[in-house]
C-alpha positions, 0 to 999 in steps of 0.5 A, a space after each residue: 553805504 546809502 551815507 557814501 552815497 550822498 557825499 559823492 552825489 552832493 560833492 557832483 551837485 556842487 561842482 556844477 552848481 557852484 562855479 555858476 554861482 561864482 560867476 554871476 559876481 564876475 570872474 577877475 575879482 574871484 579868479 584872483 582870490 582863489 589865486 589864478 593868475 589869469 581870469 581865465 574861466 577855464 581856469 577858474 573852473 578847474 581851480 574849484 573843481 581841485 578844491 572841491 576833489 580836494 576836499 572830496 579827497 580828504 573826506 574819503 580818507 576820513 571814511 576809510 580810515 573809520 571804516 579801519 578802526 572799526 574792522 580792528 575793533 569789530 567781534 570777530 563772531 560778528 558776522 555784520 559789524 566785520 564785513 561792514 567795515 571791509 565795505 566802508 575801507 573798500 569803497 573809502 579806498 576806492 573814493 580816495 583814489 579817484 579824487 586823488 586821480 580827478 586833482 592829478 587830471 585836473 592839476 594837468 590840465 591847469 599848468 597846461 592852458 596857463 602855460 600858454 599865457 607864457 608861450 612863446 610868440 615872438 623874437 624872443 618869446 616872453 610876454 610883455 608887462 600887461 598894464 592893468 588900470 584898475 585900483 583893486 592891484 597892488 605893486 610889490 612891495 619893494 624895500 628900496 625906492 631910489 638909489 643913485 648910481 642907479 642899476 647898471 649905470 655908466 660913467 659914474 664918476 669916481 668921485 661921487 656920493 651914493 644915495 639910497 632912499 628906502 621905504 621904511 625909516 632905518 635905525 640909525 645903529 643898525 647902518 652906521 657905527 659911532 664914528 659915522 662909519 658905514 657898517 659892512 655887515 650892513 652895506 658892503 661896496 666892492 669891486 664886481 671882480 677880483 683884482 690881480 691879487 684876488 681880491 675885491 676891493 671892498 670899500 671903507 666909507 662913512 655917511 650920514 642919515 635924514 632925520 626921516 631915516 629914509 635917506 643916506 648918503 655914502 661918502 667912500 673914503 678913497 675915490 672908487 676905481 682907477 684913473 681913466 679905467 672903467 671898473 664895475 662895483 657892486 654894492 649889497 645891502 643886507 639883511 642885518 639892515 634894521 627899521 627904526 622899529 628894530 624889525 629886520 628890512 629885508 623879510 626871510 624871503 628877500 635877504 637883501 638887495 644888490 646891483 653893480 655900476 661902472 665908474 668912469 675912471 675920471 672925476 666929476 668936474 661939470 657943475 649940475 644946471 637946471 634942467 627944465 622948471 614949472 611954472 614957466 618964466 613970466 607965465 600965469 599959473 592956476 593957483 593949485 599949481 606946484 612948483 618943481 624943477 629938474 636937473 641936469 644930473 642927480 643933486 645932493 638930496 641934502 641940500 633940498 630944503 628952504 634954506 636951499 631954494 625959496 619961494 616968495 611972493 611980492 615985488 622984488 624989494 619987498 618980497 615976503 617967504 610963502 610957507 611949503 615943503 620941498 621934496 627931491 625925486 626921479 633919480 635925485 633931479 627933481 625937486 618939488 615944492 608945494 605950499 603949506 596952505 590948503 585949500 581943498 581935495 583932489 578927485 581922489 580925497 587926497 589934499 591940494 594945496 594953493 598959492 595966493 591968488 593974484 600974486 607974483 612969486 620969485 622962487 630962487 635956487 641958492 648956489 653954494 659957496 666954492 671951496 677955492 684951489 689951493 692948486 692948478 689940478 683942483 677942482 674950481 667947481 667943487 663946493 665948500 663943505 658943509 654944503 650952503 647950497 645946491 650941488 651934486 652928488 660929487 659935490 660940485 656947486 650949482 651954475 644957475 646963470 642967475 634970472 631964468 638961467 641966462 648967464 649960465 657958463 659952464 662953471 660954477 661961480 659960487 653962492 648968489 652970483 650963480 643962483 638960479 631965479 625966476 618969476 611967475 604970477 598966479 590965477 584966482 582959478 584951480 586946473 582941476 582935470 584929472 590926467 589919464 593915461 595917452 599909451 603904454 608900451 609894450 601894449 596891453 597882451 603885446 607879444 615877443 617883447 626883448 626881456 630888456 625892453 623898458 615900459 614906457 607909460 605916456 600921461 595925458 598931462 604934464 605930471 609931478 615927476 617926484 609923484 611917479 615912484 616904485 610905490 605909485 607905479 610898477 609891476 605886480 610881481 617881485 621884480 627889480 626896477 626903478 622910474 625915470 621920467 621926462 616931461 615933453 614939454 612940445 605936447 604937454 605930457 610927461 613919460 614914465 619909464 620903467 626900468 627893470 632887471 631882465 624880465 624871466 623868459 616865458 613869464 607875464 608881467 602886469 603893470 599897475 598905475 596908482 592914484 597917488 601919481 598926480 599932475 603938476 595941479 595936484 589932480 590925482 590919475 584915475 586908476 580906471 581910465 587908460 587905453 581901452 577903458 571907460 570910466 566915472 569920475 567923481 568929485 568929493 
């Protein structure tokens, strides 16, 4: 008895010694490794006090349990040895059922103080994404990172291309078939709803797979929808899509990923235009500085390379190619070009390349040759196949309008005549200020946020648009969502938007920034310095 004793005192010691000690090293780093949502210290509290009781519990059932095998193996003319036993299961039983009763209480206890991060305190009573700054949080992981049509889109044309980029390299075998067919088992494009004969349409199609294995384009055999109907698709990826590795993309707790889009029920005649392009017409650039444009809608992201789009530095007559690589982002409308010279690090550690100091560079985006009308009801925009130069993802050629876009017309006049230029000149200087991070909204712990509500995240700089994905911003549950951004361009800054599924009612949301997002010199964000934060930034 003096041994059960003990235990008890001890087990009492600790439970009030050891959260005192935890919190000398900070609550936020402790809470969220014993698993509390919040860093509550309230709920910090309770959740050792329940693994204390737990194990208090445990250890109680062990002593009862010794003290049953001794009274069955005790002499029955023992006249010590029996009643010592009754004594030990007594008071074991008795310690068991007390720490199992202190886990009930404080189990209770727990659900009801975290209740209240999701109680309802507006319209419609669900808390809002809560940004979090810090680099210790990490983003769900999600297995797509682009997808276009994107999430409940509209006016989709019936002509165009889908377009999906995962986040891991997919065998090849396991989505299309040796005709180049794509495998329904894999990827399965339906109507949302049954048709007059009850059923849904699916679609046959055939695609095709980056060399990266991150990229395929889905091309449907016949035009989707109806002629001038609006008609809901539904597109499933399964869990029979296999890694270039041969282990399955989806894990056993997500078999799959689906959204819906509306087609318009009218082709796609309009040829894409650019949009907006860095470095500005005639402007003079730090040397660091990366070159990127944006479309009018999304383009093929086939077509993105230097066969497409050059960049070359010299006087027109004598210009000479700049090695670099481009890469395609933001819903397929942003193109990133960045040279292949580097020339140090950034405030994170992560590489910066530069363009030659003092030059000027023409960078020129090629449009496509058209494939001609063989009568009045063809497109007259539509590119030749295979594609020698930009178009979208209907397949219509480029209106570039030639220098800065200045005789753009609304049609697509085919390869060289409508090709897209422009020129700039380069600083012996570097841009090294790091962005930061201007508002989010909803605000930090806001409240009665519309569970459709976007999170807008505004930046303190113009940022690298193909740099703000579902791997360097998002949220740290398991949610469905995808980034568009913008430049604004009137104050030097760039939104990011967050667009998402429908949040659960009464839950919290947490947002997280990640350093890989950059600005348009290649400068990393700090993921401690936003709204309300201070912070140390140090140069390597």
């Amino acid at each position: 008895m003096r041994v059960m004793r003990s235990l008890i005192s001890i087990l009492c010691v600790g439970a009030l010694m050891l959260p005192a000690a935890v919190f000398a090293e900070g609550v936020g780093a402790f809470a969220s490794f014993i698993g509390v949502g919040y860093p509550d210290t309230r709920l910090v509290v309770i959740r050792i006090l329940q693994i204390i009781w737990i194990f208090a519990s445990v250890g109680a059932l062990g002593f009862l349990v010794y003290g049953f095998v001794l009274y069955r193996q005790a002499d029955p003319e023992d006249l010590e040895e029996g009643p010592h036993a009754k004594r030990m299961m007594f008071y074991g039983g008795i310690a068991f059922g007390a720490s199992v009763l202190l886990v009930i209480i404080l189990t209770v206890v727990y659900v009801v103080i975290a209740g209240g991060y999701g109680r309802p305190s507006g319209t419609d009573g669900e808390k809002p994404p809560t940004p979090y700054l810090g680099g210790g949080m990490s983003i769900a992981t999600s297995k797509v990172k682009d997808h276009y049509p994107a999430r409940n889109e509209q006016n989709v044309p019936r002509d165009a291309s889908i377009l999906i980029t995962f986040a891991d390299a997919i065998d090849k075998d396991s989505i299309l078939d040796s005709a180049n067919g794509i495998k329904k088992e894999s990827i399965i494009i339906r109507r949302t709803v049954a048709g007059a004969f009850g059923d849904y349409g699916v679609i046959r199609s055939t695609g095709v797979l980056s060399v990266d294995g991150l990229t395929v384009k889905i091309v449907p055999s016949t035009l989707l929808g109806e002629a001038d109907k609006k008609i809901s698709y539904t597109i499933a990826l399964t869990d029979a899509l296999k890694k270039k590795d041969g282990t399955p993309l989806f894990g056993t707790s997500d078999s799959g990923y689906v959204w819906q889009f509306e087609v318009s029920g009218l082709i796609d005649t309009t040829p894409p235009t650019v949009e907006s392009y860095l470095p500005g017409a005639q402007s003079v650039s730090p040397i660091n500085a990366i070159v990127q444009v944006t479309f009018s809608e999304p383009i093929d992201p086939f077509v993105v390379g230097s066969q497409y789009m050059d960049v070359s530095s010299g006087l027109p007559g004598s210009l000479t190619a700049v090695a670099g690589t481009w890469s395609v982002g933001n819903g397929y409308r942003t193109i990133t070009y960045v040279t292949s010279k580097a020339c140090g690090v950034n405030q994170c550690g992560s590489p910066v390349f530069c363009l030659p100091a003092k030059s000027q560079f023409t960078v020129r985006l090629k449009a496509a040759p058209l494939k001609g009308q063989s009568s009045a009801q063809d497109n007259p925009n539509k590119a030749a196949f295979p594609y020698a130069g930009i178009v979208d993802a209907a397949g219509n050629s480029l209106d570039g309008g030639g220098v800065n876009g200045a005789a753009r017309n609304g049609k697509s006049d085919g390869a060289e005549k409508d090709d897209f230029y422009w020129n700039f000149t380069s600083s012996s200087e570097k841009e090294t200020t790091a962005p930061t991070i201007v508002s989010i909204q909803p605000g930090r712990d806001g409240a009665g946020v519309n569970v459709n509500a976007p999170v807008d995240v505004l930046f303190s700089k113009l940022m690298d648009l193909t740099s703000l994905t579902v791997s360097s911003i998002g949220f740290t549950q398991e949610l469905n969502y995808w980034v568009s951004s913008s430049h604004l361009f009137a104050d030097r800054q760039t939104r990011a938007r967050l667009n998402h599924e429908p949040f659960k009612a009464q839950s919290t949301y947490t947002t997280v920034v990640k350093s890989p997002v950059t600005d348009i010199y290649q400068n990393c964000y700090n993921p401690c310095n936003g709204p309300g934060v201070s912070y140390s930034l140090e140069k390597p």
